[in-house]
Backbone bond lengths (Angstrom), bond angles and torsions (degrees), N, CA, C in turn:
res aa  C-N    CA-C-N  psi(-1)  N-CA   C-N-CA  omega(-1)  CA-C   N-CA-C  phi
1 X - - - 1.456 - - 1.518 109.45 -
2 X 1.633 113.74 148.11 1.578 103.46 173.36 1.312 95.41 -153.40
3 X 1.712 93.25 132.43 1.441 143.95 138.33 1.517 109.18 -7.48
4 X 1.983 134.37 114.31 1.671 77.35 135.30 1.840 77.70 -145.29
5 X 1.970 106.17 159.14 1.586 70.19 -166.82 1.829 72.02 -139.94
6 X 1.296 101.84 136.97 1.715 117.02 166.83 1.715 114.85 -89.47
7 X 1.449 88.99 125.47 1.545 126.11 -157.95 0.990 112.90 -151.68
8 X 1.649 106.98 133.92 1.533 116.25 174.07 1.786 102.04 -84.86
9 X 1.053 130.43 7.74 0.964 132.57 172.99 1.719 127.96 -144.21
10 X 1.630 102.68 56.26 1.146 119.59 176.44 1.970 118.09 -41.03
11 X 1.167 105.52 -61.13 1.799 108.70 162.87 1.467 113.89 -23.75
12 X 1.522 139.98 -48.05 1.096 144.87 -149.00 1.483 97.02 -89.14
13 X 1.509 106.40 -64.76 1.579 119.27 166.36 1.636 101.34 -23.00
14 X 1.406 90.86 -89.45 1.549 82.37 -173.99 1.447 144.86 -36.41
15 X 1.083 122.53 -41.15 1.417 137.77 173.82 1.495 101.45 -54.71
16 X 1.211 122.49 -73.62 1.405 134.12 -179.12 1.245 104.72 -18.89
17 X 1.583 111.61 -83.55 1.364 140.48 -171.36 1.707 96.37 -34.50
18 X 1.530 119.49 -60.69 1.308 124.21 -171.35 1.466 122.30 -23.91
19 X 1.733 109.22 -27.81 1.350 119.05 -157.17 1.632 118.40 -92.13
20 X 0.980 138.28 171.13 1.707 125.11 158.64 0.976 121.98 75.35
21 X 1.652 118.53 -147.23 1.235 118.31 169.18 1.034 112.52 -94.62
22 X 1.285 156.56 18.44 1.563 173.82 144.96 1.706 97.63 -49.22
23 X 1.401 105.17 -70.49 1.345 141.04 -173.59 1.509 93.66 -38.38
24 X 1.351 109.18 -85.72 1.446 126.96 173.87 1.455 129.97 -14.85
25 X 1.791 103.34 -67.94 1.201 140.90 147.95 1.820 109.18 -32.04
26 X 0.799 134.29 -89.48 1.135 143.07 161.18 1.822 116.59 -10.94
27 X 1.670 104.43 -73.34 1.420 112.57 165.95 1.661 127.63 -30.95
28 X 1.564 107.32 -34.40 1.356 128.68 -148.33 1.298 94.03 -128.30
29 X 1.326 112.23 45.93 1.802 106.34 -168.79 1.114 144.46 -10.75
30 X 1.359 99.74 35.84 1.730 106.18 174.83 1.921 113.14 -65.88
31 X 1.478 91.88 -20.53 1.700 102.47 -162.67 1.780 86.61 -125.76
32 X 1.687 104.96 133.58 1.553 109.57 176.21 1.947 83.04 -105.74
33 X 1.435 110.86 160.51 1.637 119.19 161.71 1.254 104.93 -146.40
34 X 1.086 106.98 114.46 1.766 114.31 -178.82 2.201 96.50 -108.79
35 X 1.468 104.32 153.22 1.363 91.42 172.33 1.609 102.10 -142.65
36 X 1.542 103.78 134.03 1.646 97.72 175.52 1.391 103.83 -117.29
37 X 1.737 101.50 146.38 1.349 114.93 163.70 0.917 112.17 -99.36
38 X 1.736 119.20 136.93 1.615 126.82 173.53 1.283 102.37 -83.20
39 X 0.951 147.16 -13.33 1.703 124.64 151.77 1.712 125.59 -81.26
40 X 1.027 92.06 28.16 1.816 114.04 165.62 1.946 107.61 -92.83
41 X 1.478 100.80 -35.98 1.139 120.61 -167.61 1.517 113.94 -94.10
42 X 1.499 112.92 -2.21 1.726 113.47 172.48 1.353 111.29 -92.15
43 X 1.753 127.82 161.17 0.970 154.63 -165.47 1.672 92.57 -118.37
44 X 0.963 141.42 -15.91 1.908 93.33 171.45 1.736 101.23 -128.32
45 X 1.539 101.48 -172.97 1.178 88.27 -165.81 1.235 121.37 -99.17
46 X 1.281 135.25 61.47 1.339 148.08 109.82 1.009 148.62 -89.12
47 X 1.424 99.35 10.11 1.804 124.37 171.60 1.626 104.99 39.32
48 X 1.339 107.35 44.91 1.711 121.63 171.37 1.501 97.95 -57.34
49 X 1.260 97.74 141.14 1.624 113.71 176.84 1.472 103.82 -140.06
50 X 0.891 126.26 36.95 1.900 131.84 -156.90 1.490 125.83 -176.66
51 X 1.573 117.74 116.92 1.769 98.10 -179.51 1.518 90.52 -138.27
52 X 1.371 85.43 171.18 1.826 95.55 167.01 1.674 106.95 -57.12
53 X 1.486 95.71 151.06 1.563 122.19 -177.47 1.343 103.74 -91.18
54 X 1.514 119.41 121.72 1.442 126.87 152.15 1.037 135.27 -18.46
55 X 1.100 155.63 117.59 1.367 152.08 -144.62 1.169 125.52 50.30
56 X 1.490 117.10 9.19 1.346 119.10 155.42 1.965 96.98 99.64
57 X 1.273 113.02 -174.80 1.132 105.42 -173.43 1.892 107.78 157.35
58 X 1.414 124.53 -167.75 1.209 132.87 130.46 1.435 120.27 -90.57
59 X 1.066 133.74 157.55 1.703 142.88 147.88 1.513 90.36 88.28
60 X 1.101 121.87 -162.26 1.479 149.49 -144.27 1.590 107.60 -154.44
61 X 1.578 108.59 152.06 1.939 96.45 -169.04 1.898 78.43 -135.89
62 X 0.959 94.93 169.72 1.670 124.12 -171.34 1.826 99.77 -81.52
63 X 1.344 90.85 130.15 1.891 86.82 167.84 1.084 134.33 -83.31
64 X 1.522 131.61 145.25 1.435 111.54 179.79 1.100 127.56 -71.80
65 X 1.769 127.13 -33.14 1.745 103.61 -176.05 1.583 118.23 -79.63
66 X 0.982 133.41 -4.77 1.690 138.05 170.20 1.907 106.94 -68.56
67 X 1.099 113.63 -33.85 1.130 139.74 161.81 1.480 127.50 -46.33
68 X 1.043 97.35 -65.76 1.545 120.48 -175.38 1.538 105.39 -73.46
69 X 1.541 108.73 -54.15 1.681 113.17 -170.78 1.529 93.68 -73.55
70 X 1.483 151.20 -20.60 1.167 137.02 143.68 1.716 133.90 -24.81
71 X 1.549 80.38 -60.58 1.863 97.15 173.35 1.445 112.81 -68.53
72 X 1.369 112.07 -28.38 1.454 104.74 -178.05 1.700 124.96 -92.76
73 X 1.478 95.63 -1.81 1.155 106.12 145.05 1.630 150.26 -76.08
74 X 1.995 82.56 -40.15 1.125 86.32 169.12 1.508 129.28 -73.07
75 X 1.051 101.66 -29.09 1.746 112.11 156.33 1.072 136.32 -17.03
76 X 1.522 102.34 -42.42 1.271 109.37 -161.61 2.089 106.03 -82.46
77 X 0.962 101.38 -21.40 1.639 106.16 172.34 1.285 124.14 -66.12
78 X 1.517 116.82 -37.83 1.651 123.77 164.22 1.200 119.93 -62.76
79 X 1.457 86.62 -153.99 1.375 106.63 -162.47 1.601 101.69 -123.89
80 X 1.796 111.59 -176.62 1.693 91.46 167.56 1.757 109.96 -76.36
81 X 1.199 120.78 1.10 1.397 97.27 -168.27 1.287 112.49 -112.85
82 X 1.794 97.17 34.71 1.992 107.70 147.21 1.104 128.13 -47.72
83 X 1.821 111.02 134.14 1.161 119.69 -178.69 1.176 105.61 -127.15
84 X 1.154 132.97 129.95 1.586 153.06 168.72 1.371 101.11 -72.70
85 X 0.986 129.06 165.24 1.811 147.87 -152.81 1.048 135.06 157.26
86 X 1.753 115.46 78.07 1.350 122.09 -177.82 1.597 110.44 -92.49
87 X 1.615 79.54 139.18 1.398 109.68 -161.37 1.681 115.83 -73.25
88 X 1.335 137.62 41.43 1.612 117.04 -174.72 1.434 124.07 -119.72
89 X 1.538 123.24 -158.05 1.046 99.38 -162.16 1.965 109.23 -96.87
90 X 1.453 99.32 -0.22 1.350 103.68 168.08 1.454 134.14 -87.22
91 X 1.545 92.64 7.50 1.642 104.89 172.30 1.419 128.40 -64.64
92 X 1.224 143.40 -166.06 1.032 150.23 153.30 1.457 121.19 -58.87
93 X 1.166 126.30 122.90 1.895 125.48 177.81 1.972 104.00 -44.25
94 X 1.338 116.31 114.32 1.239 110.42 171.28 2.275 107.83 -76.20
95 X 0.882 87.35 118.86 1.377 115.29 173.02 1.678 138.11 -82.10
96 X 1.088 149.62 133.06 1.398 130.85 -158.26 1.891 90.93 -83.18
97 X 1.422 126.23 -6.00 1.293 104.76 -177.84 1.592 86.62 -111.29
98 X 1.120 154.42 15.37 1.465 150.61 152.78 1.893 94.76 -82.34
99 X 1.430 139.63 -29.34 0.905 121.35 -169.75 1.359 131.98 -90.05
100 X 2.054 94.89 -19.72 1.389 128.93 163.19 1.603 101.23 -47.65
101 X 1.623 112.05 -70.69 1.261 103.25 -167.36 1.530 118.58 -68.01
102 X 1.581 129.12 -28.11 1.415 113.17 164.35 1.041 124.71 -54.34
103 X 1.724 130.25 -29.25 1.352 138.40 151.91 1.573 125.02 -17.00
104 X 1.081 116.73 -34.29 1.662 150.83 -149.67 1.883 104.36 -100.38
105 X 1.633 99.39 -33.16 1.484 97.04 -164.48 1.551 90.00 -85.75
106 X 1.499 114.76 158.82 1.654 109.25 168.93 1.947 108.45 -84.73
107 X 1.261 133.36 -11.21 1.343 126.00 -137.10 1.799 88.72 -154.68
108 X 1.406 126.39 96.26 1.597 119.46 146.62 1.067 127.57 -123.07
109 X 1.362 117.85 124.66 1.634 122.72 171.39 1.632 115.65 -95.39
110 X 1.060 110.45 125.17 1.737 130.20 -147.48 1.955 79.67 -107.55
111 X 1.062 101.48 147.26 1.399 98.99 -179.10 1.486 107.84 -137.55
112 X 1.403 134.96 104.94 1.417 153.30 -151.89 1.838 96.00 -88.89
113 X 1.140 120.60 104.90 1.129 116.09 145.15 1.385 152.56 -71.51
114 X 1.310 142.51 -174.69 1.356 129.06 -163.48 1.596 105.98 -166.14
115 X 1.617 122.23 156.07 1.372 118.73 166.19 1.270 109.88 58.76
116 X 1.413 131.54 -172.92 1.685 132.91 -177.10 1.559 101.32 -56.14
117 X 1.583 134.84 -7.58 1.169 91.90 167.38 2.040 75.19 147.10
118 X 1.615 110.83 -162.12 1.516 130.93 -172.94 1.135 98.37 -141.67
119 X 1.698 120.82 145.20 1.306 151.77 179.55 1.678 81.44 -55.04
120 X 1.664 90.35 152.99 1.952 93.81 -160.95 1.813 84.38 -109.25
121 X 1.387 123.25 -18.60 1.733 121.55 173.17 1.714 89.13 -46.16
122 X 1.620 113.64 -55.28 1.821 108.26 -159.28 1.907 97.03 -54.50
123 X 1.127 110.74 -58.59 1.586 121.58 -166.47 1.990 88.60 -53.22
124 X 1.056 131.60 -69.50 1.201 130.42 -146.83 2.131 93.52 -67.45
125 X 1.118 115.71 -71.11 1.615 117.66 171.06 1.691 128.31 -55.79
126 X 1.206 107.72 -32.60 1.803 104.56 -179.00 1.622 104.86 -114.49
127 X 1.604 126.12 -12.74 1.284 97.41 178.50 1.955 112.00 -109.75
128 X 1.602 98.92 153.53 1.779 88.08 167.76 1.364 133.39 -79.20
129 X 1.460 106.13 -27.73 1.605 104.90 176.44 1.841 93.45 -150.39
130 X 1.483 94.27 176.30 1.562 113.08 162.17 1.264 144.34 -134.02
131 X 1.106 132.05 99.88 1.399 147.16 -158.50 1.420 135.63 -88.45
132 X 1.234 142.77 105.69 0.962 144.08 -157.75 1.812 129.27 -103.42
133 X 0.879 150.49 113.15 1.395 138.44 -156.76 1.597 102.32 -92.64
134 X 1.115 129.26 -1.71 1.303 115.37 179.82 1.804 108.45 157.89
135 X 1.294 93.54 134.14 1.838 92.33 172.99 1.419 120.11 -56.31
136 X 1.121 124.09 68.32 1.937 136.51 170.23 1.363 106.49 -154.80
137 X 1.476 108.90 178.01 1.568 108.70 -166.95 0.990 109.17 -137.06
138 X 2.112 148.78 124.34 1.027 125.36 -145.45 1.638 80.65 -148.73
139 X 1.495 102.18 146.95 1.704 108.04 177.55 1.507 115.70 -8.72
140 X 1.540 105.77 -59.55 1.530 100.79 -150.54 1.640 91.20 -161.24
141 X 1.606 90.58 166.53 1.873 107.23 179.64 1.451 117.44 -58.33
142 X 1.568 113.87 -23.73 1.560 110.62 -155.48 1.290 109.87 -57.77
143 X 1.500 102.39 -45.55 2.073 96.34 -175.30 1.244 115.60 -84.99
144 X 1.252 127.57 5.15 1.603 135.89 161.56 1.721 105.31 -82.67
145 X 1.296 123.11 -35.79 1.387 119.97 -168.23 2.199 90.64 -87.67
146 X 1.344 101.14 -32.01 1.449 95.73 169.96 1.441 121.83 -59.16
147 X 1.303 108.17 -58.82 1.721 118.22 164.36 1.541 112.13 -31.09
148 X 1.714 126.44 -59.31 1.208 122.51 168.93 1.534 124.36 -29.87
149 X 1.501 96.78 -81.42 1.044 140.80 -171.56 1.815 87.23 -36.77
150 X 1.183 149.98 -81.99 0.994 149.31 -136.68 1.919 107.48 -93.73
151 X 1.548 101.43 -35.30 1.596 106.91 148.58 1.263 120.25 -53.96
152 X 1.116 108.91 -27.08 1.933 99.45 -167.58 1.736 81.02 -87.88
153 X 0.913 127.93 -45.49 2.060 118.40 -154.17 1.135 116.04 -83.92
154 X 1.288 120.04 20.32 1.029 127.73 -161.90 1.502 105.46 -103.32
155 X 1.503 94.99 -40.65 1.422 113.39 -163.22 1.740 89.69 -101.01
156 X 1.357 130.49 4.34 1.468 99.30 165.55 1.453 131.22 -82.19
157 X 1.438 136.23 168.99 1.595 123.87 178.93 1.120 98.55 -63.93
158 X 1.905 107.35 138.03 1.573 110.71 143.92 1.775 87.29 99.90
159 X 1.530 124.66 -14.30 1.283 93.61 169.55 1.814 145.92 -95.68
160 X 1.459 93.25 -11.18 1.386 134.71 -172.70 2.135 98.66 -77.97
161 X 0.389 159.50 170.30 1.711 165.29 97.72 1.332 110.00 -31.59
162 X 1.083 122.19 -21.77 1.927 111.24 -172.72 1.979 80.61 -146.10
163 X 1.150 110.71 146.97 1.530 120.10 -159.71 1.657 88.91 -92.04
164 X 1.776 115.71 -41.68 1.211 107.15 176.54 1.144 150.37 -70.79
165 X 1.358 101.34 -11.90 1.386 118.46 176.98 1.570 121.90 -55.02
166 X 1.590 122.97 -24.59 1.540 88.49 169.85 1.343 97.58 -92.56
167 X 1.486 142.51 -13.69 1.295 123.83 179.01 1.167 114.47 -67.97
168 X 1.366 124.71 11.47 1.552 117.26 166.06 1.702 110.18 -113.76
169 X 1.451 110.96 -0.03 1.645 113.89 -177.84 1.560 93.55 -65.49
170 X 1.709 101.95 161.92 1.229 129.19 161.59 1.454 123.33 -42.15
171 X 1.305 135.09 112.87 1.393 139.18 -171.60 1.527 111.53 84.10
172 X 1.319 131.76 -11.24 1.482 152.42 136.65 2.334 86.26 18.87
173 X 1.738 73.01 -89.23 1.562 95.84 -165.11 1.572 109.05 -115.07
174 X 1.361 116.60 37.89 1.148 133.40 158.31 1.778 96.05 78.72
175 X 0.617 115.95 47.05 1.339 131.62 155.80 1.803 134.99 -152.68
176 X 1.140 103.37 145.33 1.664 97.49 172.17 1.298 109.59 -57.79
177 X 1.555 117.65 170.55 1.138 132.28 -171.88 1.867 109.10 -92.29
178 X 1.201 108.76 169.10 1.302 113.89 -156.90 2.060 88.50 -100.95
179 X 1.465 124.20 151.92 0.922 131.51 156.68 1.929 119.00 -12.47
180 X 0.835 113.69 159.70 1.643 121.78 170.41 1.362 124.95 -130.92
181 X 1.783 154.81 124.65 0.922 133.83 169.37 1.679 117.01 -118.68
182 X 1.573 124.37 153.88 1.197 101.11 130.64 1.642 121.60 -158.35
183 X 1.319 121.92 -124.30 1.045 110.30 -164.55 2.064 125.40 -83.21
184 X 1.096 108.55 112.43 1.472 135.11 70.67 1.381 115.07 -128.54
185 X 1.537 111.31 145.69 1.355 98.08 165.14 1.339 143.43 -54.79
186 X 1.761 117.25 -4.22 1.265 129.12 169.63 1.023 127.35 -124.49
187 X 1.706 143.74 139.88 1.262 117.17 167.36 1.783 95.27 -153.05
188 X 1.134 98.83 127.25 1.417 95.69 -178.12 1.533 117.56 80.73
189 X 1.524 142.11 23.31 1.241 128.18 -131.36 1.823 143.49 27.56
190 X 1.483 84.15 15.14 1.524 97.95 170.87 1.574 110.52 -90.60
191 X 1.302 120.51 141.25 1.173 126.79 -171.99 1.391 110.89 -146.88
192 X 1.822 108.64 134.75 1.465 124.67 -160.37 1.469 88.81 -62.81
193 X 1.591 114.08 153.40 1.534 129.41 -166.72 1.448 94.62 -81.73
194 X 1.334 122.56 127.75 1.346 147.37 -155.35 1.714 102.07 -55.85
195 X 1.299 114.48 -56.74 1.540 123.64 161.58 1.635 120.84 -26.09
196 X 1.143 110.50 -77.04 1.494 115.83 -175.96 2.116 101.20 -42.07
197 X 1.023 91.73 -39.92 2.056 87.34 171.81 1.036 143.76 -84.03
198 X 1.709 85.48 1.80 1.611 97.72 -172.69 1.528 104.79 -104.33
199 X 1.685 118.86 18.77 1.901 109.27 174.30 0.960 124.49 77.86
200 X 1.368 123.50 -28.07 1.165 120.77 -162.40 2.004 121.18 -89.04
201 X 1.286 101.67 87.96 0.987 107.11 -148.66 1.712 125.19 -59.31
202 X 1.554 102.79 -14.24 1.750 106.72 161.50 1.212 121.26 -60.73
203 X 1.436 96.04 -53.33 2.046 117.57 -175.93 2.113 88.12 -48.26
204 X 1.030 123.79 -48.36 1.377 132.09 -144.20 1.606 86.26 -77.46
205 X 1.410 125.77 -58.92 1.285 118.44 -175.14 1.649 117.06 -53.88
206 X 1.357 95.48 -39.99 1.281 103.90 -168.37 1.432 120.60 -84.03
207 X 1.280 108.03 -0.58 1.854 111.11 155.51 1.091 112.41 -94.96
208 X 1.425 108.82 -38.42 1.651 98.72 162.51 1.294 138.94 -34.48
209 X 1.790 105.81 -67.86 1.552 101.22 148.83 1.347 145.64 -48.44
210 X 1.275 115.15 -25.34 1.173 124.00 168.83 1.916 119.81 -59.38
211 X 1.491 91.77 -45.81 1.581 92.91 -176.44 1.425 115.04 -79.15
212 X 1.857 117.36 -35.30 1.342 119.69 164.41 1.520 124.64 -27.25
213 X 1.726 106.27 -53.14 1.410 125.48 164.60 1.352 131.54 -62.33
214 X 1.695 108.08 -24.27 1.452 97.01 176.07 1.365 95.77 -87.27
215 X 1.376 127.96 -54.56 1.548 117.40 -174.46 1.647 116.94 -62.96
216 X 1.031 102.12 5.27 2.025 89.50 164.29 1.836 94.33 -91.60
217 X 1.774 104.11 -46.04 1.610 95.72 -165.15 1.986 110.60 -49.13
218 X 1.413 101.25 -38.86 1.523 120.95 -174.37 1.699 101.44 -56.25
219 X 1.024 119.08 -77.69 2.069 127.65 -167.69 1.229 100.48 -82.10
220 X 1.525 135.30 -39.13 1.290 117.09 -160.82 1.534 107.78 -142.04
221 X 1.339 109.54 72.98 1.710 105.21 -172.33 1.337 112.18 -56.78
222 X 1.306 129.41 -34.85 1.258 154.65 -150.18 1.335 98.74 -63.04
223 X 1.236 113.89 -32.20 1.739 122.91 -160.32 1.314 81.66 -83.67
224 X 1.739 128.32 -69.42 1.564 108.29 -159.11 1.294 125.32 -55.08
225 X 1.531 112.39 -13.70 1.327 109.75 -179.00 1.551 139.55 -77.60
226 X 1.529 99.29 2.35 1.393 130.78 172.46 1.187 119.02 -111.05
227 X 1.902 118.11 -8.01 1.240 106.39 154.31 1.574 127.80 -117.24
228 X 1.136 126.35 168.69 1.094 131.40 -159.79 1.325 99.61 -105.87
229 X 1.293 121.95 115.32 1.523 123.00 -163.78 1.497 107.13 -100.05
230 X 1.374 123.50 160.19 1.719 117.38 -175.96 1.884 95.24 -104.25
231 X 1.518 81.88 171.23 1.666 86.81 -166.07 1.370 106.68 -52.58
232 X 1.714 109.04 -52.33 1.561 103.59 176.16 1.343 130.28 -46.85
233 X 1.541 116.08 -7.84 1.635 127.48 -171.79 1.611 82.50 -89.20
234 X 1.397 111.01 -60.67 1.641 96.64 -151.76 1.693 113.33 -50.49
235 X 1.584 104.23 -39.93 1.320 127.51 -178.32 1.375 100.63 -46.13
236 X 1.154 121.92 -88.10 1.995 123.26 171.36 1.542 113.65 -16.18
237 X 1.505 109.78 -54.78 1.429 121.46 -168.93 1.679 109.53 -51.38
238 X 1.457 108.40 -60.64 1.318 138.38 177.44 2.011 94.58 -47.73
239 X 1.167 98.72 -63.21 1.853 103.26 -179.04 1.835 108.62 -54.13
240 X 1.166 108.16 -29.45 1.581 112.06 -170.65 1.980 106.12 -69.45
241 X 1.227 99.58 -51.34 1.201 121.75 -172.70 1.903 119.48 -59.14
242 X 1.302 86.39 -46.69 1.595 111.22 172.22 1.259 111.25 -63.62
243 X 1.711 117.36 -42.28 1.506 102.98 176.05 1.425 113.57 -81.66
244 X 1.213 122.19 -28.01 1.441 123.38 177.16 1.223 118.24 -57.10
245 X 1.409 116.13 -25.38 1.719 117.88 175.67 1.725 103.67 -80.23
């Protein structure tokens, strides 16, 4: 799969990326990262990429053709089943099953914004969708296209050490993740839940699920209410609750 993400601050990208399983990924070419600067793509010599906003305003917005001749560069490294993806906060909620399916594409260029924002002709003609990491507003695209970028590689084959491990992350299967322990068995008079030591590897799943479900019902009700739980879920759920009282 490959990366490519336009940024006025390609250096930052990079470094980041260098680290983790991104890093890793990357080394072992499972993951390509290409990075374009739109002031590669200006004609005079201040390689302006920015003007005052129409109707007046605070701040400054991003221009479209520095922009565009970026993407159409970056283009040129994929495939046809490039996807453009601007990064803001009026996008769409990125989701662990929106990240599954970008997983799927071979070729995304993540597009880092800057200042009040980009001419909306570029967003409406050069990009395919828009994505958002969360209701807040942060300088710029780079650590949102980072956030992607390392969500999506996570979940490809061959990059993880254990294949299951993100199918057991948080939002996996629409739920948070279940508690974690390990060694020592004590700390503080806290003590690992008697189950997980006892082997038995049904009992083990099946508290697992159980607690996955109480801690989504607990922090994030919102989530169960979009999924459709099986009888054995409700049953656990109902058991979670009961002991907590």
């Amino acid at each position: 799969m490959r990366f490519g993400v336009v940024t006025l601050f390609p250096e930052m990208v990079a470094a980041a990326a260098a680290y983790g399983v991104t890093g890793r990924a990357i080394e072992r070419n499972i993951v390509g990262l290409s990075l374009w600067n739109p002031r590669d793509y200006t004609s005079d010599r201040h390689r302006t990429v920015d003007d005052r906003p129409y109707g007046g305003g605070p701040g400054m917005v991003m221009k479209y053709q520095p922009l565009h001749d970026a993407v159409i560069a970056a283009k040129q490294e994929g495939t046809e089943s490039t996807k453009v993806v601007y990064l803001s906060p009026q996008g769409k909620p990125v989701t662990q099953a929106l990240l599954a399916d970008a997983s799927k594409t071979s070729h995304i260029i993540l597009i880092a914004g800057r200042y009040e924002g980009i001419d909306e002709r570029f967003v409406e003609l050069d990009c395919d969708d828009e994505w958002s990491i969360g209701d807040y507003v942060i300088s710029g695209g780079e650590l949102a296209a980072l956030v992607v970028i390392d969500a999506v590689t996570r979940l490809l084959p061959g990059v993880l050490g254990d294949e299951d491990s993100a199918q057991q992350d948080s939002h996996s299967d629409g739920l948070l993740d279940c508690p974690h322990y390990t060694r020592p068995e004590q700390i503080a008079e806290r003590l690992v839940p008697e189950v997980l030591m006892g082997g038995n590897h049904k009992d083990i799943e099946r508290w697992r699920m159980k607690q996955a479900l109480g801690r989504t019902w607990q922090r994030r009700p919102d989530l169960l209410k979009r999924k459709n739980l099986s009888a054995e879920q409700e049953n656990l759920l109902k058991e979670f609750i009961v002991e907590l009282v």
